[in-house]
C-alpha positions in Angstrom: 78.4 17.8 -63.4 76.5 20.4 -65.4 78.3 24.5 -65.7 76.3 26.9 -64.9 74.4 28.2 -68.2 75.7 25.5 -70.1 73.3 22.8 -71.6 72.9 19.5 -69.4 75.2 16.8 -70.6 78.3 18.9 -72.5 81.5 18.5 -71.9 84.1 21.1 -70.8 84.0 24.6 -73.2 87.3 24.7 -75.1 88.5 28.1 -76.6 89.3 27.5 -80.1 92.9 28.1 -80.6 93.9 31.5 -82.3 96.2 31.6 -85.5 99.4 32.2 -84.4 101.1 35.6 -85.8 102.9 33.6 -88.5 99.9 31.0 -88.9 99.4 31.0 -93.5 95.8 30.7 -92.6 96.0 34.0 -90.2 93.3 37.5 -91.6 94.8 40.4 -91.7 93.7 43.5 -92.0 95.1 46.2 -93.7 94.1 49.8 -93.9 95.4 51.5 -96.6 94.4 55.2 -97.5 90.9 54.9 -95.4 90.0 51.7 -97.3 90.2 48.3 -95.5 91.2 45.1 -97.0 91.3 41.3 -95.5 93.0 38.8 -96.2 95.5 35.8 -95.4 98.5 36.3 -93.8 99.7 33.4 -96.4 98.2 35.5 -99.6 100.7 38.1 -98.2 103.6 36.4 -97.6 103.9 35.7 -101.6 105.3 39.2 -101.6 108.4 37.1 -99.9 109.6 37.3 -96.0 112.1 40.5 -96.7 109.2 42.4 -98.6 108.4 45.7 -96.7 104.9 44.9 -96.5 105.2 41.5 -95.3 107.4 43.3 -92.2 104.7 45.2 -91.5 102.1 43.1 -91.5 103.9 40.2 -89.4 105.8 43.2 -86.7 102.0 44.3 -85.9 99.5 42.7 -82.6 97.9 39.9 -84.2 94.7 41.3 -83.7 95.4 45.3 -84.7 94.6 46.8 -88.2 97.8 47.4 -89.8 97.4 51.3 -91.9 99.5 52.2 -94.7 99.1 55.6 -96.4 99.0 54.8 -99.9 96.5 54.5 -102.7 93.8 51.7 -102.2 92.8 51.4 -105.6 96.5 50.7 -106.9 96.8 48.2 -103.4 94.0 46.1 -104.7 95.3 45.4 -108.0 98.6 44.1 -106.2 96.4 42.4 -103.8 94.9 40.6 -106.4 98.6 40.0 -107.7 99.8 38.3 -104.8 96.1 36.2 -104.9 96.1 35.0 -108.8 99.5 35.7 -109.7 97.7 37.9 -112.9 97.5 40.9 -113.6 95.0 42.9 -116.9 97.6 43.5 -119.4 95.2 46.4 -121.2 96.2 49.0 -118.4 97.2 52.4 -119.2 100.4 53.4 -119.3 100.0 56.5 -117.0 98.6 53.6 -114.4 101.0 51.0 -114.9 103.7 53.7 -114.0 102.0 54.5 -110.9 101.4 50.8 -109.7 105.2 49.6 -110.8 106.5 52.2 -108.0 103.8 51.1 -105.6 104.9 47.9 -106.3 108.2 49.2 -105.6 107.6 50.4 -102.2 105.4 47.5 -100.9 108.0 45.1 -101.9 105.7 43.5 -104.5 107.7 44.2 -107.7 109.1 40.8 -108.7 105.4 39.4 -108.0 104.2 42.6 -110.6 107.0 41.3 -113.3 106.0 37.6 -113.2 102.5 38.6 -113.8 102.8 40.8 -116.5 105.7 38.4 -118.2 103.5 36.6 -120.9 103.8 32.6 -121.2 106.4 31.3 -123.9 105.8 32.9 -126.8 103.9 30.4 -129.3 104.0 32.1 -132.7 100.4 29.7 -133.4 98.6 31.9 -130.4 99.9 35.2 -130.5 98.0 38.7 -130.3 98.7 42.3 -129.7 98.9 43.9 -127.0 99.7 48.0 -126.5 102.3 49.5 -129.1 105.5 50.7 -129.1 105.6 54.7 -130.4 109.0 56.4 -130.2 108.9 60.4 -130.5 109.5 62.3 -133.4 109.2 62.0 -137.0 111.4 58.9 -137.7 110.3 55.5 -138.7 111.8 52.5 -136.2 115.0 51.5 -138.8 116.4 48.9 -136.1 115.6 47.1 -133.2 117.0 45.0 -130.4 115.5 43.4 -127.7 117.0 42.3 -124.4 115.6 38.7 -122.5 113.4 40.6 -119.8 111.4 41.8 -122.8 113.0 45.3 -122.8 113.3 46.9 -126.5 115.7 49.5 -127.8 114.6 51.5 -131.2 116.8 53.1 -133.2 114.5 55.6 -135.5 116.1 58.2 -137.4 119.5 59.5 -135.9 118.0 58.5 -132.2 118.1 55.2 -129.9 115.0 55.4 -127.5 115.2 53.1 -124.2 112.3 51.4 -123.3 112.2 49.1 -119.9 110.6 45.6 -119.1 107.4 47.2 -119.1 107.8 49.3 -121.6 108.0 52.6 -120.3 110.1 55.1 -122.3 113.5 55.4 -121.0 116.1 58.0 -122.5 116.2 59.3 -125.7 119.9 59.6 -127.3 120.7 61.4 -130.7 123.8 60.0 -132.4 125.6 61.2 -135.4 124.6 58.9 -137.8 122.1 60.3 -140.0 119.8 56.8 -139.8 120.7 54.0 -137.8 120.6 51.0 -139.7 121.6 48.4 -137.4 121.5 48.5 -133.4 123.0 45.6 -131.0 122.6 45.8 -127.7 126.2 45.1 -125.3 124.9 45.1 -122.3 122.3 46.6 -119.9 123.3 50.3 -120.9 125.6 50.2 -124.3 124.5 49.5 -127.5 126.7 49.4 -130.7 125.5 51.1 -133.9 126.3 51.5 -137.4 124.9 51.9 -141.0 126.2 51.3 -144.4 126.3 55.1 -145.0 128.3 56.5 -142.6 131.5 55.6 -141.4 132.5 53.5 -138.2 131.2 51.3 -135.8 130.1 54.1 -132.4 129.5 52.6 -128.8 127.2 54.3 -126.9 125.5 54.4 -122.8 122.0 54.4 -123.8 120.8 54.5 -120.6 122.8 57.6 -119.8 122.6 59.4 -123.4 126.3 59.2 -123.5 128.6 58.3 -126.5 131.6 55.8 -125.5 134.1 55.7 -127.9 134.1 55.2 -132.2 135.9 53.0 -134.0 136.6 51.8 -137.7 138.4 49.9 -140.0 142.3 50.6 -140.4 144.8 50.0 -143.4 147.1 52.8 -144.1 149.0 50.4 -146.6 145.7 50.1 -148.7 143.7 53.8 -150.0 141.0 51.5 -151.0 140.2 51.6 -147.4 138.5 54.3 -146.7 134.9 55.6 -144.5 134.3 51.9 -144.0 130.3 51.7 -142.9 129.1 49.0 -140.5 126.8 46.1 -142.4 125.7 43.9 -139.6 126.8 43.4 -135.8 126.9 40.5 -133.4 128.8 39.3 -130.3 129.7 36.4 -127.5 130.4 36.9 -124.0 133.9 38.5 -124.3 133.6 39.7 -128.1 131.8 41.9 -130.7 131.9 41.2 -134.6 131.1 44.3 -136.8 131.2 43.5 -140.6 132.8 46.5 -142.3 132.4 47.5 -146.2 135.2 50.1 -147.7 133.0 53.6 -149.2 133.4 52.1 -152.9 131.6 49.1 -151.3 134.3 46.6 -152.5 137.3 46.0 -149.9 135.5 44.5 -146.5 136.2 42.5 -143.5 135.2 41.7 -140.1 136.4 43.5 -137.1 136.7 41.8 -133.8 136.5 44.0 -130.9 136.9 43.4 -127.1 133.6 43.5 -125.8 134.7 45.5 -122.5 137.7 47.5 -123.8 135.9 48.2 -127.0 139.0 47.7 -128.6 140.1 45.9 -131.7 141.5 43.0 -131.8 141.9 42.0 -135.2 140.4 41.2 -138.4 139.0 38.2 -139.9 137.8 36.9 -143.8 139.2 40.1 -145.2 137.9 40.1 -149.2 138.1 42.7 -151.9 134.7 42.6 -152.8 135.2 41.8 -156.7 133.0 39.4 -157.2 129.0 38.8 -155.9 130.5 36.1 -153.6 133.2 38.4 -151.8 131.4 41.1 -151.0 130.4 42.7 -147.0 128.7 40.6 -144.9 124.8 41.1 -144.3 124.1 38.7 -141.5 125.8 38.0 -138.5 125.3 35.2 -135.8 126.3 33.5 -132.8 126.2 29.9 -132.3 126.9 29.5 -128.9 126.6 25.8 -128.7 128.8 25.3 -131.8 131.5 28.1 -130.8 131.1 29.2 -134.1 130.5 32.6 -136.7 127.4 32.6 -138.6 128.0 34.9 -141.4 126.1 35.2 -144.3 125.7 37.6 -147.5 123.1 38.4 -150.4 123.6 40.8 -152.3 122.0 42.3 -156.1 124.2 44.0 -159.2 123.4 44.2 -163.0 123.5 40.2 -163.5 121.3 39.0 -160.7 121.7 38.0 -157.1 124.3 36.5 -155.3 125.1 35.3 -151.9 127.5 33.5 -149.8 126.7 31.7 -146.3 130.0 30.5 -144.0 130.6 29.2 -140.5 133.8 30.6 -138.8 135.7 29.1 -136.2 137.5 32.3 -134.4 139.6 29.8 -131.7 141.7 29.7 -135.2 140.5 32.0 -137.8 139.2 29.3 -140.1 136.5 28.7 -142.3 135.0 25.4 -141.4 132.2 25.4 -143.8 131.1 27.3 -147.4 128.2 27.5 -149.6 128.0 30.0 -152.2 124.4 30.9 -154.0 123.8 30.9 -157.0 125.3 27.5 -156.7 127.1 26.1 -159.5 130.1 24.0 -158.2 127.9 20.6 -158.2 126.0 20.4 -161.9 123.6 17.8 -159.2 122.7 20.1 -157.1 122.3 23.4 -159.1 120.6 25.9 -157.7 119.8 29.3 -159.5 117.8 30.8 -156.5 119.1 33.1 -153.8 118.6 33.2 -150.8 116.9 36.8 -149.1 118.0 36.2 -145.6 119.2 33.2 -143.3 119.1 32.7 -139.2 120.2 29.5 -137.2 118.6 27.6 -134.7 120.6 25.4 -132.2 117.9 24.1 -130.0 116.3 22.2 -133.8 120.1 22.3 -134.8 119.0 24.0 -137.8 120.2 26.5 -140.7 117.4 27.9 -142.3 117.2 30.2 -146.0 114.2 32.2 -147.3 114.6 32.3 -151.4 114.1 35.5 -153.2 112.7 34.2 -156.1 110.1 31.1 -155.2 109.9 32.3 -151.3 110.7 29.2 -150.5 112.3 27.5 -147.0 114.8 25.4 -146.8 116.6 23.9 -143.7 120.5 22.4 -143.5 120.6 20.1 -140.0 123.9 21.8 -138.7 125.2 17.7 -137.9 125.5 17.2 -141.6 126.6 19.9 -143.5 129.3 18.1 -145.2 126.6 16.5 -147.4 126.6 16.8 -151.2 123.4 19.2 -150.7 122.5 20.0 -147.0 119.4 21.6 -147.7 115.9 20.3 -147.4 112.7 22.5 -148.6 109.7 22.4 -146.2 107.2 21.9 -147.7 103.2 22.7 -146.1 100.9 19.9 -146.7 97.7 22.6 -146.3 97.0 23.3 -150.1 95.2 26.7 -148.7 98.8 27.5 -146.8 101.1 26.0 -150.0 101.2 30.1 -151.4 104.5 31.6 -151.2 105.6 35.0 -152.3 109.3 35.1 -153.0 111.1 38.9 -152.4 114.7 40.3 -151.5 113.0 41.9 -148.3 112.0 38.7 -146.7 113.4 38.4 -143.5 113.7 35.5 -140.8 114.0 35.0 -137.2 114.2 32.3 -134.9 112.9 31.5 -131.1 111.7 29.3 -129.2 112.2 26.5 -131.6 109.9 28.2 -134.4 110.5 30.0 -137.2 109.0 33.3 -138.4 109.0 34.5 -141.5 108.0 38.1 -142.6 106.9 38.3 -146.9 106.1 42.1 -147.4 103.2 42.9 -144.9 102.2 38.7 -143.9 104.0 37.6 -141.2 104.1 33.3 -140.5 105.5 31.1 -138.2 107.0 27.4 -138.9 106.7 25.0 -136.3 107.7 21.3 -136.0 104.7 19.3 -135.9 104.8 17.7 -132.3 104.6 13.9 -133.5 106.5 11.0 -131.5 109.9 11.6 -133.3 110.1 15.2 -132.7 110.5 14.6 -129.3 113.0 12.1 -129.6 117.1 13.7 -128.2 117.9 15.3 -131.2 121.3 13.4 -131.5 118.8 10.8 -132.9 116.1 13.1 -134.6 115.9 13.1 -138.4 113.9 16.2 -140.3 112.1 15.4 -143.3 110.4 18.0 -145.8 107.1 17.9 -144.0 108.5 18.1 -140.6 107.4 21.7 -140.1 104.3 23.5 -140.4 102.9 26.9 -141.7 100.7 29.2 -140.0 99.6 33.3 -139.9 100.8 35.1 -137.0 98.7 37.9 -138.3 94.5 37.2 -138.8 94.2 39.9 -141.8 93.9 38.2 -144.9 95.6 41.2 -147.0 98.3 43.3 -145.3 99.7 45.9 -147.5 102.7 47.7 -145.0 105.7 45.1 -145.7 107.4 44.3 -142.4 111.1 45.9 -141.9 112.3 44.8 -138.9 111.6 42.2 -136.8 113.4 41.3 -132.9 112.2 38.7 -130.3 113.0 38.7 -126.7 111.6 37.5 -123.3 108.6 36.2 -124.6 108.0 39.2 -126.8 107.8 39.6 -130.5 108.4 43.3 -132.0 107.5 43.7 -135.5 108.0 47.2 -137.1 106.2 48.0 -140.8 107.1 50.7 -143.8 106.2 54.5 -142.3 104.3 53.1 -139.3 105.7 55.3 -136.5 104.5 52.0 -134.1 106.1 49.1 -132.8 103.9 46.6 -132.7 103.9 44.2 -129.6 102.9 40.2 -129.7 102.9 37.9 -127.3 101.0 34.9 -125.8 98.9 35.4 -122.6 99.1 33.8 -119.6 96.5 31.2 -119.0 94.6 31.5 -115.8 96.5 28.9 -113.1 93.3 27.4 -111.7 95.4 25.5 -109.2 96.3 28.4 -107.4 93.6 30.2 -107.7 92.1 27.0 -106.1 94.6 26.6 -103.6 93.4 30.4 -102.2 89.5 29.3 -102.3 90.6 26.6 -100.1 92.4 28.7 -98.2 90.1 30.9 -97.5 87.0 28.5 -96.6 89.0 27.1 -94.1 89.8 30.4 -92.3 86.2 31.3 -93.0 85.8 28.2 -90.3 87.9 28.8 -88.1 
C-alpha cells in the first residue's frame, strides 16, 4: 500500500531518533554575551559533570539555547580548551587574568591549567616564553620554585609571590638587607637567610607576614655570635639551615621542626679552622636514600677547598666523606675543586662541576666506597669538547638531566638513550661517555653570567647579573592529533545525524 504523498514502493517513514539530553554526540547551543556558539554536548562535558557550565547546559530543554552573560571572546578561547586541550601560550598577561577567572566561574579551570602546563621539560628542546619582572630596583638574588610551576623571587630585601600562571602575588619586605638564599616550606612560608645578617626568619609569603626568627645558640662559646644562614633545605617533617659564626669560623647545622619552627638540635658542628671545616654551601635531600647531602667550596689565600658528606640524621652520622683538594690517596690525587655539586636519585647520581678545568664528573651513589667514585663525562662532539672552568658555575638537576650554567652559557647533560640506559638501574652501569652535551641557549656568545638557577613543574627559571628579568623555559606541548581527531569524528557524525 502506497501513503499518501509518499513515493510508490517505500516503506513506512521512520523519525530519526533525537539525541537524548545526555547523548556525547548531542549540539548545543550556547549564547553567551549576544554571540552564539555550537557544539557537542561531549566537547562540553570535558569541563567534568560538577562543572557549572556543564549544569547548565545539561538542566536546560534539549532543544532551547542556553544564554550566559559573560564575554564571548574569552568563552571561545575556553571552548577551544575543552576541544584541543591547548591553549596560545603568547597571551598577555592582562588577558590571561581575565580568562583564569572566567575559567573560574565556568568551571573550566583545571582544563585552563592542563593546557597551559608545558610537556616534561627536555633541556634538548627548550625555549622562552614571557619573563618574570619583579618591582623595584633589585636584581632576583634567590629563587625557589614550587611543582605546579609557581616561582618565589627574593630580590633585594623583598620576596615577591608569583602563582601557577605567573601572575604577581604579594610583595613582602624583610629585614634582611639582600636575601641570599630563599626555600620555600610550604604553600605560604618560606625560610630565608644570608651570610650577612644574622638568623634564619620564617615568613607567610602569601600573607606578607613574618612568623617567627631563629639562630644559632651557645652561651658557653663567645665565638658564637650573629651566626648568618649559608644554605637551606628540608624533608617532610624537618628544615636544615647551615649556620656560619660572624668571624666566619665556628658553624653547624641547625635542625628545626618544620611545623613548630623550632629547633631541635645541631648536627656536624666544626670550628671552621681549616678549608675543609668551614659552613656549609650546599644543602640537599635524598629522599630515596634518607640521607643529608651537604657539601662545601670555599677560597682563602692558598687556593680552594671543599668538602662533600652524606649525613644520616636517624643517628647523627657521617656515612660518607670526600674532601677536595684530595690528597689522602697519592692514586687518586686530585688538585681541582669542585664549584658546586647536586644529586640525582632517579640516575642515582652525584655530580661536581670543577673550578679550574670546568669539568663533570659523576660518583654512582651504589658505589661510593670505591677507591675513586668519580667518573668525568666526557662529550664525544669535538665542536661541544670546550669547557670553561669558574667558581660561579652552578648545577641543577631534573628530570634526569643535568644543567650546567658557565658565566652567561647555559647546557644540559643528558644520557644518551641507548639499550643499556634503559635497563632497572640496579643493573645499569655509567661509563664516561654515557652522557651528552648540548646548549639550552641558541646565542653563540652570552656575556650576562647566570646567578641563579631553580626548576619546577616543568619550568626552568634562570636569572642573570643586573637583569631585572626572570627568564622562563620550558618545552611546549605538542599538538595531540588524536584528540583533535577524535572531535573531527565527532563532529561528522553529528553533522549526519
Amino acid at each position: 500500500m502506497t501513503q499518501a504523498g509518499g513515493p510508490a514502493n517505500s516503506g513506512p517513514l521512520v523519525r530519526l531518533a533525537q539525541p537524548s539530553s545526555t547523548e556525547p554526540s548531542r549540539r548545543v547551543r550556547i549564547n553567551v554575551g549576544g554571540r552564539v556558539f555550537e557544539t557537542l554536548l561531549g566537547t562540553i562535558n570535558a569541563a567534568g559533570k560538577t562543572s557549572h557550565i556543564v549544569k547548565t547546559v545539561t538542566s536546560s530543554p534539549v532543544s532551547s539555547e542556553v544564554f550566559v552573560d559573560r564575554d564571548p571572546d574569552l568563552f571561545a578561547v575556553l571552548l577551544n580548551v575543552l576541544r584541543y586541550g591547548e591553549i596560545d601560550h603568547m597571551i598577555e598577561r592582562s588577558t590571561m587574568e581575565k580568562l583564569i577567572k572566567e575559567a573560574a566561574f565556568y568551571g573550566m579551570l583545571d582544563n585552563l591549567k592542563a593546557a597551559l602546563y608545558p610537556q616534561a621539560l627536555d633541556g634538548i628542546d627548550v625555549e622562552k616564553i614571557s619573563p618574570i619582572i619583579p618591582n623595584g630596583m633589585d636584581y632576583p638574588s634567590a629563587l625557589a620554585a614550587a611543582s605546579d610551576g609557581s616561582l618565589w623571587v627574593g630580590h633585594g630585601s623583598k620576596i615577591t609571590v608569583y602563582d601557577w600562571a605567573h601572575r604577581k602575588g604579594k610583595t613582602t619586605v624583610t629585614e634582611l638587607s639582600t636575601i641570599k638564599t630563599l626555600h620555600r616550606i610550604s604553600d605560604s612560608h618560606a625560610a630565608i637567610g644570608a651570610d650577612d645578617f644574622p638568623g634564619l626568619h620564617i615568613y607567610d609569603a602569601a600573607k606578607g607576614i613574618h612568623t617567627k626568627s631563629l639562630t644559632w645558640v651557645d652561651n658557653d662559646d663567645p665565638r658564637v655570635y650573629n651566626p648568618g644562614v649559608r644554605a637551606i633545605t628540608s624533608n617532610d617533617t624537618q628544615m636544615f639551615a647551615s649556620f656560619e659564626s660572624g668571624q666566619k669560623l665556628d658553624n653547624t647545622i641547625l635542625i628545626v621542626d618544620r611545623e613548630k619552627y623550632d629547633v631541635q638540635r645541631e648536627l656536624g658542628r666544626q670550628n671552621g679552622g681549616t678549608g675543609h671545616s668551614k659552613a656549609a654551601t650546599s644543602l640537599q635531600w635524598l629522599t630515596e636514600k634518607n640521607l643529608l647531602l651537604v657539601g662545601a667550596s670555599h677560597g682563602g689565600a692558598f687556593g680552594y677547598s671543599g668538602y662533600i658528606r652524606l649525613w644520616d640524621i636517624r643517628t647523627d652520622k657521617q656515612v660518607w666523606d670526600w674532601e677536595e683538594p684530595h690528597y689522602k690517596n697519592p692514586r687518586i690525587e686530585q688538585r681541582d675543586v669542585f664549584a658546586d655539586i647536586v644529586a640525582n636519585e632517579e640516575l642515582s647520581g652525584l655530580f661536581k662541576v670543577s673550578i679550574n678545568s670546568g669539568a663533570i664528573a659523576m660518583a654512582d651513589l651504589r658505589h661510593l666506597d670505591a677507591t675513586d667514585p668519580w667518573l668525568t663525562l666526557t662529550e664525544t662532539n669535538p665542536e661541544l669538547e670546550e669547557t670553561a672552568g669558574g667558581v660561579d658555575n652552578k648545577l641543577m638537576t631534573y628530570n634526569k638531566q643535568l644543567y650546567v650554567s658557565r658565566g652567561g652559557s647555559l647546557e644540559v647533560w643528558s644520557e644518551v638513550p641507548l639499550a643499556d640506559s634503559f635497563k632497572d638501574l640496579k643493573e645499569k652501569e655509567y661509563w664516561e661517555t654515557s652522557f651528552r652535551r648540548n646548549f639550552v641557549d641558541h646565542r653563540r656568545h652570552v656575556t650576562d653570567p647566570i646567578t641563579q638557577l631553580a626548576v619546577g613543574g616543568d619550568r626552568l627559571f634562570v636569572a642573570r647579573k643586573e637583569h631585572q628579568a626572570v627568564e622562563v623555559w620550558e618545552t611546549r606541548r605538542a599538538p595531540d592529533w588524536a584528540q583533535i581527531y577524535i572531535q573531527c569524528r565527532m563532529a561528522d557524525c553529528a553533522s549526519r545525524v
